[in-house]
Structure formats: structure tokens, C-alpha cells
C-alpha positions in Angstrom: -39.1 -56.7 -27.4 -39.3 -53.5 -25.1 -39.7 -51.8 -28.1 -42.4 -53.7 -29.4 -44.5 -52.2 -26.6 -44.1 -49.0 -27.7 -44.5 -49.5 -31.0 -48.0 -51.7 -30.4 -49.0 -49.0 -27.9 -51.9 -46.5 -28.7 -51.1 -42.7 -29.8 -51.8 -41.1 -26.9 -49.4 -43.5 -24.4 -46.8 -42.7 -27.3 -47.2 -39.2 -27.1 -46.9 -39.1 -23.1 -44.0 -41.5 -23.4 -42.5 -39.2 -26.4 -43.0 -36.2 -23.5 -41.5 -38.3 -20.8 -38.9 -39.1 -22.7 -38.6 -35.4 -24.1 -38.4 -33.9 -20.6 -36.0 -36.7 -19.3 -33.2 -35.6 -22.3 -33.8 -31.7 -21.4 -33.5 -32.4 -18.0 -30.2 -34.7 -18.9 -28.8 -32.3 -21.2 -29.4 -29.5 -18.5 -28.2 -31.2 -15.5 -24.8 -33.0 -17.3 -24.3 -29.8 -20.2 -25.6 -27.0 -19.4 -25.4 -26.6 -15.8 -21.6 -26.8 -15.6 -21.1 -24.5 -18.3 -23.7 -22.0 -16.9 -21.7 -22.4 -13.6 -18.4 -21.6 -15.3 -20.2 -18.7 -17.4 -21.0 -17.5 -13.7 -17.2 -18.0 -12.9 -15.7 -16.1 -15.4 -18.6 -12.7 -15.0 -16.9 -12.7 -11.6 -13.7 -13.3 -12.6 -13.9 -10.4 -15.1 -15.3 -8.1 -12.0 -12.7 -8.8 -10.3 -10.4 -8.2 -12.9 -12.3 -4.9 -13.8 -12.0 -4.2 -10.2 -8.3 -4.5 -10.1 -7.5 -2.4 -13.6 -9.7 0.5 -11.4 -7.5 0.1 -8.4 -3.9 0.0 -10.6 -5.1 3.1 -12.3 -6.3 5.0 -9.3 -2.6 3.5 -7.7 -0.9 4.6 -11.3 -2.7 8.4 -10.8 -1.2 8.6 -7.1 1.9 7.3 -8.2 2.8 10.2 -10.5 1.7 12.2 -7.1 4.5 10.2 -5.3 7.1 10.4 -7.5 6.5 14.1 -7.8 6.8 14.3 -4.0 9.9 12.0 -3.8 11.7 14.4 -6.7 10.8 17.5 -4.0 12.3 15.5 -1.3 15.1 14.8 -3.0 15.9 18.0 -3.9 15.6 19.3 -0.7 18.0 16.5 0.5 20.6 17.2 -2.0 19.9 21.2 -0.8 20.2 20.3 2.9 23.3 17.6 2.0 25.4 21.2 0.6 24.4 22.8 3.7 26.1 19.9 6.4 29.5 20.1 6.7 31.8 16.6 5.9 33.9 15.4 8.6 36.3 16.2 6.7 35.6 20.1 6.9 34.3 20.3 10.3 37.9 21.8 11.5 37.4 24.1 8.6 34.5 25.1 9.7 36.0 25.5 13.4 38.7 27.8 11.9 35.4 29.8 10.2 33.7 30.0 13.0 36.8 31.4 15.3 37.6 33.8 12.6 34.2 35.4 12.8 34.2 34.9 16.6 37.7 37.7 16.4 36.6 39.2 13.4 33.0 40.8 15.1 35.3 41.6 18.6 34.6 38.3 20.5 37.0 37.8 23.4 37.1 34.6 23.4 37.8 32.4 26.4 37.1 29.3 25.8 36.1 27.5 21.7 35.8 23.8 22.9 34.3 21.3 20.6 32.6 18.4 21.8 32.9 14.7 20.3 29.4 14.4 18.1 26.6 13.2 19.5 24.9 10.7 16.9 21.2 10.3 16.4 19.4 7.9 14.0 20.7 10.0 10.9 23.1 12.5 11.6 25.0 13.6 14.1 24.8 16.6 16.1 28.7 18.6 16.9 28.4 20.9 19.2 30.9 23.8 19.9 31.0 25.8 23.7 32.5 29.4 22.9 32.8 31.6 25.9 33.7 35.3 25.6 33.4 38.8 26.3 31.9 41.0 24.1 29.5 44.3 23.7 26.2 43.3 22.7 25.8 44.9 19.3 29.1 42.7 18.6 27.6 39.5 19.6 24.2 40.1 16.9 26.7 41.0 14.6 28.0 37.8 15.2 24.8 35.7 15.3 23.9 37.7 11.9 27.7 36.3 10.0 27.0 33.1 11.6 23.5 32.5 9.6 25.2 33.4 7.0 27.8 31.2 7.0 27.0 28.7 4.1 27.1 25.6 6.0 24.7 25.3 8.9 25.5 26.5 12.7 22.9 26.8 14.7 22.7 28.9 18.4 20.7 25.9 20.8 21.8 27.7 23.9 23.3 30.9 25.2 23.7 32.5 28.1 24.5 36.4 28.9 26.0 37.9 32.6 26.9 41.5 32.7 30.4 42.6 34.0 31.3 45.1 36.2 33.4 47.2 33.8 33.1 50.4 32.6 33.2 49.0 28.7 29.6 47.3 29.0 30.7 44.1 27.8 28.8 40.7 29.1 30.3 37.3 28.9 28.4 35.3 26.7 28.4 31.2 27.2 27.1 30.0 23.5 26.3 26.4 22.3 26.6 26.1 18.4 25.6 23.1 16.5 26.2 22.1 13.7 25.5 19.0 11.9 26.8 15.6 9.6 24.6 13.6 8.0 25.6 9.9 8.8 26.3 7.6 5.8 23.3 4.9 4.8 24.2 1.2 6.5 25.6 3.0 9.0 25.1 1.3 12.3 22.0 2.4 14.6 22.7 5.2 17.5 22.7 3.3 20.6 19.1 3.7 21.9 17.6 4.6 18.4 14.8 2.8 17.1 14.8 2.1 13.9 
């Protein structure tokens, strides 16, 4: 019955129906087929820039990485260089005994060789020796010169020099010495120390 009416119609109403009917499927097939597919074609392009995007970032990451690990290998080797350097606890009275020996050796009269309990920071500690003694001056460079030497590290942080009235030109040297020991990873934090 409706289609009766089309099919008694004239040409031309059939032909604009036809069109109607034309333009009603497109616009069907576009809104309910197309569209959604169109919007996930528009998904995925920026998906894949994204993507695109991160490959560029891993490799410019990758390129600094090799930078990194190049720097870390330095560091480490100047850790394990430094490491050799610091005395153990276990050879600071060793290293006493060195430093005593020298102190005689170069013409130290010494008065006083007090070490001090160490004085821990966030990683190491700092051991600190007071020497007092009399001695010429050309004696005490000597001294400073076998002490830089020495193949563990002692450093001078403070001196002080008085002359004494005596015909042998001595002065009585007050030194601090430092040395230090690296403190073992998981060790507790220094009291104070940030971390």
C-alpha cells in the first residue's frame, strides 16, 4: 500500500524521492559508520604522535644515558681511588705510629700527639690528631712535605707557630692533622645531618 504510491507516482516525485531517500542512507551511513570510525582514525594519528613522541624522548634519554653511565664509571673510579687513600679503623693506630715516626724522624720534639675521638659527618668521619712540638723551621716543611706523601691522607687544617727564646731558633709548633674514614652505607645519620 505505501508502496503503491510510489510506484503510481510520476517520474519526477520518484526521482526527488529516490534523492531523498539517497541523501537520507549517506547521511545514515555517515552519521552511524563512518563517523565513529573517522573519530577512531583521529584517535590512533594521535596516539601514534604520541607514541612517536615518546620513541624521540627514550632515545634522546638512551643518548644521555651512555653520558651518565660514562660519568658514574669516572665517579666510581675516583671513589675506589679516594677509598685506597682513607685509612680503615682498623689502621688508624697504624697510621698514628706513621705519623709519630715521621714526627721523630724530621727532629720534632714532640710534646704532646693526642688523638681525638672522630667527629662523624653524613659520610665519613673526620680524626683529628693535636701534635705539639719544638722544632727548627726547615724541620717542620720537611715534615709537612713526608706527611703529603704519606699514602693515606693527613691533612694540616690548623697550625700555629711561637718563637722561643733560645739560642737554637726553634718555635713550638701547635698542629691539627686530619685524617679521614669513610663511614659504611646504612650507617646511621650524624646527629644534625640532613639527609
Amino acid at each position: 500500500m505505501a508502496f503503491e504510491f510510489i510506484t503510481q507516482a510520476p517520474r519526477s516525485q520518484k526521482i526527488a524521492l529516490g534523492v531523498m531517500f539517497l541523501v537520507m542512507a549517506s547521511g545514515g551511513s555517515y552519521y552511524f559508520l563512518l563517523s565513529p570510525a573517522m573519530a577512531a582514525v583521529d584517535r590512533l594519528r594521535q596516539e601514534k604522535v604520541d607514541l612517536e613522541r615518546k620513541v624521540f624522548q627514550g632515545r634522546l634519554e638512551s643518548r644521555n644515558l651512555a653520558g651518565f653511565e660514562a660519568k658514574a664509571k669516572a665517579l666510581e673510579q675516583r671513589l675506589k681511588a679516594a677509598r685506597e687513600r682513607l685509612p680503615t679503623e682498623k689502621e688508624i693506630p697504624k697510621l698514628y705510629r706513621q705519623i709519630s715516626d715521621l714526627a721523630t724522624k724530621d727532629g720534632l720534639a714532640v710534646s704532646l700527639f693526642q688523638p681525638k675521638p672522630p667527629q662523624v659527618k653524613d659520610y665519613y668521619a673526620e680524626v683529628p690528631v693535636l701534635i705539639t712540638a719544638e722544632v727548627g723551621y726547615h724541620q717542620l716543611g720537611a715534615f709537612f712535605a713526608k706527611l703529603a706523601r704519606l699514602p693515606r691522607i693527613v691533612i694540616l687544617s690548623d697550625f700555629k707557630l711561637q718563637g722561643i727564646d733560645r739560642p737554637t731558633g726553634s718555635i713550638l709548633a701547635e698542629l691539627t692533622l686530619h685524617t679521614y674514614l669513610l663511614r659504611p652505607e646504612g650507617a646511621p645519620p650524624a646527629p644534625g645531618a640532613k639527609r
